[in-house]
C-alpha positions in Angstrom: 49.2 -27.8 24.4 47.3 -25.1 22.5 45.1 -27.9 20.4 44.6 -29.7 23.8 43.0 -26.7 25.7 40.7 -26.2 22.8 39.6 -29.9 22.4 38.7 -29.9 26.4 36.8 -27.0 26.3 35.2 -28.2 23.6 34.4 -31.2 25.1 33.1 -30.1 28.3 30.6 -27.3 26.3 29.8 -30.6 24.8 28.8 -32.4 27.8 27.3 -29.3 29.2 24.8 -29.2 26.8 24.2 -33.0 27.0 23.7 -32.7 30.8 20.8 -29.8 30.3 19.6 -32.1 27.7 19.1 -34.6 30.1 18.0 -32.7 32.5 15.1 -31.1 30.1 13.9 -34.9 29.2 13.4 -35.7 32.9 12.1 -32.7 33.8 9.4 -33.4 30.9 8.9 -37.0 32.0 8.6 -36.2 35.8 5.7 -33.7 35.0 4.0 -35.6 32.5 3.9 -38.6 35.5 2.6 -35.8 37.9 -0.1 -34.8 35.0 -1.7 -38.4 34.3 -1.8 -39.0 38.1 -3.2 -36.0 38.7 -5.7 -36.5 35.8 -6.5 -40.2 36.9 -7.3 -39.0 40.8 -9.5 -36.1 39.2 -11.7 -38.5 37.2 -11.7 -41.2 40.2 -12.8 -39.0 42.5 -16.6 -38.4 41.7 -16.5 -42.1 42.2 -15.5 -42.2 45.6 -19.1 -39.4 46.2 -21.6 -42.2 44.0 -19.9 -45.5 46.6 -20.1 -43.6 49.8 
């Protein structure tokens, strides 16, 4: 039973770290979607001034 304790534990540390992970690389993607929209409005927007 010992050896079977360890090996869970072990594997939930495991997928612990693989769920931050995860969470880390959508975090990053989420903002860098936010940044480029948010960079594509800010150099649209003098446009919308010369048209109207």
């Amino acid at each position: 039973m010992e050896k079977n304790d360890r090996t869970g534990k072990s594997r939930r540390a495991r997928e612990r770290i693989i769920r931050f992970l995860f969470l880390g690389i959508a975090l990053a993607s989420i903002t860098t979607l936010f940044l480029i929209a948010f960079f594509l409005f800010m150099e649209g927007l003098p446009l919308f001034g010369d048209v109207s």
